[in-house]
N, C-alpha and C positions, 0 to 999 in steps of 0.2 A: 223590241216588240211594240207593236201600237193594237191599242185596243179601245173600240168605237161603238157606243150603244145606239142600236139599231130603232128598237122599240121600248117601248115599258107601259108595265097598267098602270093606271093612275092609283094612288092611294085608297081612293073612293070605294071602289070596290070590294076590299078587304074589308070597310067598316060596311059596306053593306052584309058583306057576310055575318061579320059580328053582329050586327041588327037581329039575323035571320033566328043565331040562338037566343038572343035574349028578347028579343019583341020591345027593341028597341026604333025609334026612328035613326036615321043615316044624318050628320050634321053636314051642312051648309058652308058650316066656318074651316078654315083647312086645318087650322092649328086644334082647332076638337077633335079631327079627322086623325090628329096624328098620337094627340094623347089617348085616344082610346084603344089606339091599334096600340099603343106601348106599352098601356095599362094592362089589357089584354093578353096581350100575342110577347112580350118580353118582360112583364113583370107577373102576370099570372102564368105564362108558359104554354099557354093554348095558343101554340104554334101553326096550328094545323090551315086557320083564320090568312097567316100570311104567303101561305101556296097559291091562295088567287091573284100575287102578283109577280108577274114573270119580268125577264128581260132578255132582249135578244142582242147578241154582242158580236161585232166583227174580230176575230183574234187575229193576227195577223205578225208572222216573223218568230213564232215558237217552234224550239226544235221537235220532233218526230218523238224523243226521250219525255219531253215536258209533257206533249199530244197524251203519250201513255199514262204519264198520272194523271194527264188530268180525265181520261176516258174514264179511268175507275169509279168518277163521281156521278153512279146512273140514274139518278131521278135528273136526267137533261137531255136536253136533245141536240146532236151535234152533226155539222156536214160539212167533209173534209174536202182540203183541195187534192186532186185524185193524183196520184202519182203515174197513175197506168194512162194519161189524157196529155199530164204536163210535163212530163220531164225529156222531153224536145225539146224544150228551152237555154238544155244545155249543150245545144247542137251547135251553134253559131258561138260557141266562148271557146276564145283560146286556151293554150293552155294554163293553169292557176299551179304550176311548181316551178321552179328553179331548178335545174340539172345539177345540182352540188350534190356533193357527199359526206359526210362525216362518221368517224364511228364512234357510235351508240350502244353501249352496255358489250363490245365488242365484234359488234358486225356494222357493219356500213351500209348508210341510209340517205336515199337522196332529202332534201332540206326544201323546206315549202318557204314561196313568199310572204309578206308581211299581212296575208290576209286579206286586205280593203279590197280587194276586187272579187274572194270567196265570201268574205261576210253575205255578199246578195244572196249565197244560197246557204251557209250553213252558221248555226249560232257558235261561236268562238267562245274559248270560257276565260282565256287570259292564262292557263298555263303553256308556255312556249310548246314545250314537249308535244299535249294534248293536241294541242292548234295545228300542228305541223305534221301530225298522222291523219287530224280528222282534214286537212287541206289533200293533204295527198290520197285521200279515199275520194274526196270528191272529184280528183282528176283523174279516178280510177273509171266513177262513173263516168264522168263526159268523154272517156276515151271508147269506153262500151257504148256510148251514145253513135260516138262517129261515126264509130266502125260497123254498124250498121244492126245492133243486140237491138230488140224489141223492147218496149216501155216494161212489158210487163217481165222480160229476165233480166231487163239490166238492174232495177231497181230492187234485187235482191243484194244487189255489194254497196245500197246507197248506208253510209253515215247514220249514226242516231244524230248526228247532231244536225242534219239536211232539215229546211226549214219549211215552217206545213206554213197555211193559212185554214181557219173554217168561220161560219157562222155557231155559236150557241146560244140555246133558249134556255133559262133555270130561272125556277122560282126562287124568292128570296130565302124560304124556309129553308132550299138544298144551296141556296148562296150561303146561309146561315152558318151552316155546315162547314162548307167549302174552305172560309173564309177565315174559320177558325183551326180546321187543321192546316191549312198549306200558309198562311202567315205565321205561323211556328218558325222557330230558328231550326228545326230538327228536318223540314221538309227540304226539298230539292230547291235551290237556290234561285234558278229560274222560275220555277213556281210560285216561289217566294214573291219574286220580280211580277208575276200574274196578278197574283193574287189584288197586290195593289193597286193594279194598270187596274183590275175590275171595279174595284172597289172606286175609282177616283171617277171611272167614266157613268156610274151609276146616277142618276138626279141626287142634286142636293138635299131636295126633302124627303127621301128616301132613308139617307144615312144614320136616322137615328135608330134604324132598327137592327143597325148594327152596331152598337155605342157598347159594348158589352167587347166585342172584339178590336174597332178600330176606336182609338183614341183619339184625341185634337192633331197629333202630330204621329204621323205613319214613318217608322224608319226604315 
């Protein structure tokens, strides 16, 4: 997956809010800019200060599975690449199985390729097994592709693991959030995999307002 920040507010603006409650002036200096929002909005916990800064992030190469956790997180704004618009792009690929067979817990299954030419559309997880039904789902779709299914029926037999792209917008307060359930060892492994991609492409001077959840060394 690769993930690319788009936009982001500056600092500034959140100490401007803090100003607003306490009839304070907005500092100049960036590093006052940053102790106050910490003092503030992470050690006082008047969180509310850090919703005036958002960022907008390109997500790009998460499966459709991941899409779904991470839809659940609603204070953001999200817009998905449309399935019923692009999945004609798997009109022009050949086929992605191998015509083998072997049998499998007692019935016999044809055997998918090594992947590298499905990876472009669906995220792989590295169990063989797994890899090699969600391959052969994918060449279920592009056969429904060929044969001439409409975007909008065929994409009811696509894979959870067929890979989305979208733009998202969230503030730091629901990054806050985000950042600490899905970097958990208990969440969805790709998620896991998100979580970080976000956290790395976020500005540097940004990240200490999440020093409570990421540490010097992210594993």
């Amino acid at each position: 997956m690769i993930v690319k920040l788009l936009h982001h507010t500056p600092l500034e603006v959140a100490d401007i809010a803090i100003c607003k409650c306490y009839g304070n002036e907005p500092h100049s200096d960036s590093e006052k800019v940053k102790a106050r929002i910490n003092r503030v909005a992470n050690v006082s916990k008047h969180s509310s200060v850090v919703e005036h800064i958002s960022y907008s992030l390109d997500i790009d190469g998460i499966s459709r599975s991941c899409l779904i956790e991470l839809s659940r997180h609603r204070i953001a704004s999200y817009t998905v690449k449309s399935s019923r618009y692009t999945l004609q792009e798997l009109k022009k690929e050949q086929t992605f199985d191998i015509v083998k067979y072997k049998s499998y817990y007692g019935r016999w299954i044809r055997i998918a390729n090594d992947g590298v030419k499905a990876s472009k559309y669906i995220v792989l997880t590295g169990d063989k097994d797994v890899d090699n039904m969600s391959i052969l789902a994918l060449e279920n779709v592009r056969r429904m592709i060929q044969e001439g299914k409409t975007n909008d029926i065929a994409k009811y037999c696509m894979p959870e693991c067929f890979k989305t792209s979208l733009v998202m917008t969230i503030n730091a307060r629901s990054l806050q959030n985000f950042l600490e359930l899905r970097s958990s060892k208990h969440a969805l492994w790709e998620i896991q995999l998100l979580a970080k991609a976000m956290y790395e492409a976020i500005p540097d001077e940004h990240k200490f307002l999440y020093d409570n959840i990421f540490k010097e060394d992210i594993k």
